[in-house]
C-alpha positions as CSV (number, residue, x, y, z in Angstrom):
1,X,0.0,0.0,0.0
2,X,1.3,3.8,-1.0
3,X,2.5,5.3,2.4
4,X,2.9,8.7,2.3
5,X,6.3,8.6,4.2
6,X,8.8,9.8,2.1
7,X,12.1,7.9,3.1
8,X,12.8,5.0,5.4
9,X,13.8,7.5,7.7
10,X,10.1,9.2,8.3
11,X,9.6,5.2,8.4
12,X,11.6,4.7,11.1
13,X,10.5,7.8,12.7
14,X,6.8,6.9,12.4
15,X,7.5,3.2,13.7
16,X,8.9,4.8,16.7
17,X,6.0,6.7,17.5
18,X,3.7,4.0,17.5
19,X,2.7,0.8,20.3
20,X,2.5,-2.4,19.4
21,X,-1.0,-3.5,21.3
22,X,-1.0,-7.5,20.9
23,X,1.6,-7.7,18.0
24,X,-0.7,-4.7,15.8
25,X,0.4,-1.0,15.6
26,X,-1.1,2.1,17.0
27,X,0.1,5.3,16.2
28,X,0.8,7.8,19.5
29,X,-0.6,11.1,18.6
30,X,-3.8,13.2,19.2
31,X,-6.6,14.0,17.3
32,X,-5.2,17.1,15.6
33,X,-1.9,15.5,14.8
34,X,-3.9,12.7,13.7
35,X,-5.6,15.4,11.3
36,X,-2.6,16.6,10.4
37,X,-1.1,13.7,8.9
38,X,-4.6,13.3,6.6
39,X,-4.1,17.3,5.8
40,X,-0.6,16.5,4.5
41,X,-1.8,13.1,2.5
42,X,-3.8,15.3,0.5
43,X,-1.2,18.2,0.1
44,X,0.8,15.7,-1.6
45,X,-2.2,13.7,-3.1
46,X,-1.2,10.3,-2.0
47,X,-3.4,7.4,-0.7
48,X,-3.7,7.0,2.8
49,X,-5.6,3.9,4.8
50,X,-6.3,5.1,7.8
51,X,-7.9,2.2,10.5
52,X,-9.4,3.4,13.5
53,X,-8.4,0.3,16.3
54,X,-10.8,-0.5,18.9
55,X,-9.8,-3.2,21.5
56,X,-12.4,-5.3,19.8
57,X,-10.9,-5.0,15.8
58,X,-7.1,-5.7,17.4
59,X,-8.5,-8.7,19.4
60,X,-10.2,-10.0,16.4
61,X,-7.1,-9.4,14.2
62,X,-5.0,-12.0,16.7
63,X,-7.7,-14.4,14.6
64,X,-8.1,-12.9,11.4
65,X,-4.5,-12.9,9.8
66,X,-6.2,-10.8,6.4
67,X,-7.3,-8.2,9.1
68,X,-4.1,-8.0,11.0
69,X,-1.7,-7.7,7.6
70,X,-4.4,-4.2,6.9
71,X,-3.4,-3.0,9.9
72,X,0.1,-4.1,9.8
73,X,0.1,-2.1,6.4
74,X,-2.3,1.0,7.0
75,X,-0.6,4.1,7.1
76,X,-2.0,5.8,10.2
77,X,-3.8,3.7,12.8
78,X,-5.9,5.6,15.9
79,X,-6.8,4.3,19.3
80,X,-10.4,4.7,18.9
81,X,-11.6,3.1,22.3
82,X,-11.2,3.3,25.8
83,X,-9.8,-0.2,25.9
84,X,-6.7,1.1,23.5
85,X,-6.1,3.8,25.5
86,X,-6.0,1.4,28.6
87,X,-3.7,-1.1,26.9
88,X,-1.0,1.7,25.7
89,X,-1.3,2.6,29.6
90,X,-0.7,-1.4,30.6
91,X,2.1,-1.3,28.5
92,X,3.7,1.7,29.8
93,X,3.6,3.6,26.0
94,X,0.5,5.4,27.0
95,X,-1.1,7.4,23.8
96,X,-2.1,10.9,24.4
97,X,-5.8,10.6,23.7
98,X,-8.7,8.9,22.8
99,X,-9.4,9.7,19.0
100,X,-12.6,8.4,18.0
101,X,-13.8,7.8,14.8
102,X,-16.6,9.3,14.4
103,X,-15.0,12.9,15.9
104,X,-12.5,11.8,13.4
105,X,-14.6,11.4,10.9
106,X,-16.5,15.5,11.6
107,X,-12.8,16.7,11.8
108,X,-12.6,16.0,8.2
109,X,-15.3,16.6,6.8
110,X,-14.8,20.3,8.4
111,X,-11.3,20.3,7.1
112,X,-12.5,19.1,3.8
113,X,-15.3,21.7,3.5
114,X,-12.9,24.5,4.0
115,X,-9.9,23.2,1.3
116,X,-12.7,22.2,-1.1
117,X,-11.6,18.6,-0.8
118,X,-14.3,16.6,-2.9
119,X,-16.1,13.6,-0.6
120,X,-17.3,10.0,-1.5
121,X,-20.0,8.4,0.9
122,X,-20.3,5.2,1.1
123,X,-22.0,2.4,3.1
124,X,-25.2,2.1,5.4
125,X,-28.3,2.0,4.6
126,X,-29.5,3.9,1.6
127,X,-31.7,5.6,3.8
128,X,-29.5,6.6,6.6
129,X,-27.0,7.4,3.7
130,X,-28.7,9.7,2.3
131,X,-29.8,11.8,5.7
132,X,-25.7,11.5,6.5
133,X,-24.9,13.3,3.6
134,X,-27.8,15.9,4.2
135,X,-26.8,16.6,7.6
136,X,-22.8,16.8,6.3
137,X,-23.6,19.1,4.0
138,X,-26.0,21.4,6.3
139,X,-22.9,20.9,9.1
140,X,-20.3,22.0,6.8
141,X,-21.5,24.8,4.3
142,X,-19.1,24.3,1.3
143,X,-18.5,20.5,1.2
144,X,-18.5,19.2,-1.8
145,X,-19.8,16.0,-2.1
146,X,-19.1,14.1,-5.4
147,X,-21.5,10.5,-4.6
148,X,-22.6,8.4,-2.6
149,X,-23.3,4.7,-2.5
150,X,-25.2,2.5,0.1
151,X,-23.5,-0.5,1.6
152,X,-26.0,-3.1,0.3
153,X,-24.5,-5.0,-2.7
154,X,-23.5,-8.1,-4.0
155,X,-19.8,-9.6,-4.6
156,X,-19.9,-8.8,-7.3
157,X,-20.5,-5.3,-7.5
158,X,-17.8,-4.9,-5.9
159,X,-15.2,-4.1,-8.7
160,X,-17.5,-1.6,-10.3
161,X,-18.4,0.0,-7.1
162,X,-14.5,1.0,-6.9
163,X,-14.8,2.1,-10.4
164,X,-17.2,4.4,-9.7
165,X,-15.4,5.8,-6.5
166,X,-12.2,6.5,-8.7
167,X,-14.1,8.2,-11.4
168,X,-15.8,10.6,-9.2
169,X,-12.0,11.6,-7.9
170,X,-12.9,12.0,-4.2
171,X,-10.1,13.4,-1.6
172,X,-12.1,12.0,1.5
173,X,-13.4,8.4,1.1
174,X,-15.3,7.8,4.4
175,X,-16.6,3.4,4.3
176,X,-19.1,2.8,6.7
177,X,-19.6,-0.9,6.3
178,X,-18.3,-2.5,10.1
179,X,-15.6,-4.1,11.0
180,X,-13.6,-5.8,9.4
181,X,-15.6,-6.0,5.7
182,X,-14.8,-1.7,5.4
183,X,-11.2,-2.2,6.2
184,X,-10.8,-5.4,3.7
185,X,-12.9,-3.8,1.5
186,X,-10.6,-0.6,0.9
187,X,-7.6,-2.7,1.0
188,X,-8.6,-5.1,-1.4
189,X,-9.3,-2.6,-4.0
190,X,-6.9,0.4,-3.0
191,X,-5.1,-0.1,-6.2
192,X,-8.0,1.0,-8.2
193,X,-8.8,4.0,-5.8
194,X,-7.4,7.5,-6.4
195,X,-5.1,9.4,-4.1
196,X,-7.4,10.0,-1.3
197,X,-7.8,9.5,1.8
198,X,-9.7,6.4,2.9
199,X,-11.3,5.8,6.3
200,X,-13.6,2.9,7.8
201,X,-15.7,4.8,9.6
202,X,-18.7,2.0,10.8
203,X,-21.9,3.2,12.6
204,X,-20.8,7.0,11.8
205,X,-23.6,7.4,9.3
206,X,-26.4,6.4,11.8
207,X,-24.7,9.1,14.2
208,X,-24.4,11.7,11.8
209,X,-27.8,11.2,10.1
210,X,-29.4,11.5,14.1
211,X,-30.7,7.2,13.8
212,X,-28.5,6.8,16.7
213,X,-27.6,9.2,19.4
214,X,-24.2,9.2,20.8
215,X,-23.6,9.6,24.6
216,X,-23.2,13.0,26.6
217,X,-20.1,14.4,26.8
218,X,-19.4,13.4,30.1
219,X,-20.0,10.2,29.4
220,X,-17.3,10.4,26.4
221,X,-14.8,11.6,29.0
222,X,-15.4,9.2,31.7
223,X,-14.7,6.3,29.0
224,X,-18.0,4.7,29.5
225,X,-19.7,5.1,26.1
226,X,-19.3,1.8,25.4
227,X,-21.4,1.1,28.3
228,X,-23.9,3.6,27.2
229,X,-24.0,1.8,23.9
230,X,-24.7,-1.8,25.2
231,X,-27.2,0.3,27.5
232,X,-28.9,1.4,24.4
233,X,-28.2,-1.7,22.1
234,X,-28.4,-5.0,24.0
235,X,-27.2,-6.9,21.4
236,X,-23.8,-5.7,21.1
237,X,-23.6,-7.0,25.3
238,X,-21.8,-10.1,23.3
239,X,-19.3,-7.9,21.1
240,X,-18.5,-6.1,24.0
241,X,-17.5,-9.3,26.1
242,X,-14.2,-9.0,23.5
243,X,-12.8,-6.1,25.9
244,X,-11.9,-8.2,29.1
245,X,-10.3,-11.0,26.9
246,X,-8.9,-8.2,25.0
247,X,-7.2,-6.7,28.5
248,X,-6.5,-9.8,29.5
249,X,-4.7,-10.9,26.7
250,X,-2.4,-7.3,27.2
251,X,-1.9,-8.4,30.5
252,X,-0.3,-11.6,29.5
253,X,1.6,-9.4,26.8
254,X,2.9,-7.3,29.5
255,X,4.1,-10.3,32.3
256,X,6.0,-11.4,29.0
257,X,7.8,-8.7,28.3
């Protein structure tokens, strides 16, 4: 995959600044750095796959070797998740923040708006899609949004789906498909993609559109929205059972070391 690093020194560099949570990277760095590095992939018009890592896609990637090699290969990868953050902490590499995805995901879409960056939607349902894009558009006067595509499609659409995306020339590609069918998805066909910056962004549409509302602020900084999601959501009570194995398994990572 096209890194934007220039030189295996900035590679060297950029390994150094990043953990290794359970064998996978995660790059140490705060939101707005994190939006910096997106800022310069589109200065110099490369392709950049960034993956935001939640305890429960790096515990499913120590079982899913195509998922680990994506992250293994993206060029920037964010702690999005309490559990991340917790684990970097374990390990005694703490990151400096939480960076969500979907704050991640407004970030750019503001940054795009004012740098006329063209954006691509694509995933959810065609409904939600199409009140995300509304809302982005009323959120962010000037974004310029050049399609938009549901997620619902067969195998083998697939190939002309990516067509589509490349012809439209978008500088923001935001995926919002889950975990891990966005991140395989943009790495199976970044060759046909142009130089933009692709994200898997998951449930952001539902937030954005209003289908789901995200928790309070407070409960954002106590580290509890994943609480307030199974709260709201019962039936991701068995997804979330992935964070103590995933601590646990850190733990064991750490009495090795």
């Amino acid at each position: 995959m096209s890194n934007y690093l220039p030189d295996k020194v900035n590679a060297k560099k950029n390994e150094a600044a990043r953990i290794r949570i359970l064998g996978r990277p995660v790059d140490c760095l705060t939101g707005d750095a994190a939006v910096g590095r997106i800022m310069r992939a589109w200065k110099e018009k490369t392709f950049l796959h960034v993956v935001t890592a939640n305890a429960e896609m790096i515990y499913q990637s120590t079982r899913d070797g195509e998922l680990a090699a994506i992250i293994e290969e993206a060029g920037l990868v964010t702690a999005d998740g309490i559990g991340v953050v917790l684990a970097s902490r374990l390990l005694g590499r703490p990151v400096p923040e939480r960076v969500a995805g979907y704050d991640l995901m407004l970030e750019c879409l503001k940054q795009a708006a004012r740098q006329k960056v063209p954006v691509f939607f694509f995933g959810a349902r065609p409904e939600v899609l199409q009140e995300a894009v509304a809302a982005a558009v009323r959120r962010f006067p000037g974004l310029r949004v050049v399609g938009s595509r549901d997620g619902y499609f067969g195998e083998e659409e697939e190939e002309g789906i990516a067509r589509l995306i490349s012809q439209q020339k978008p500088g923001l590609l935001l995926v919002a498909m889950g975990v891990p069918k966005q991140e395989k998805w943009i790495f199976r066909f970044r060759d046909m993609l142009p130089p933009c910056v692709a994200i898997g962004v998951g449930g952001s549409f539902d937030v954005l559109s209003g289908k789901v509302r995200r928790a309070p602020s407070w409960v954002q900084r106590a580290g509890l929205e994943w609480l307030y999601r199974i709260a709201r959501e019962p039936s991701r009570l068995k997804r979330a059972a992935n964070l103590p194995l995933f601590l646990l398994s850190v733990l064991l990572q750490v009495l090795r070391r």
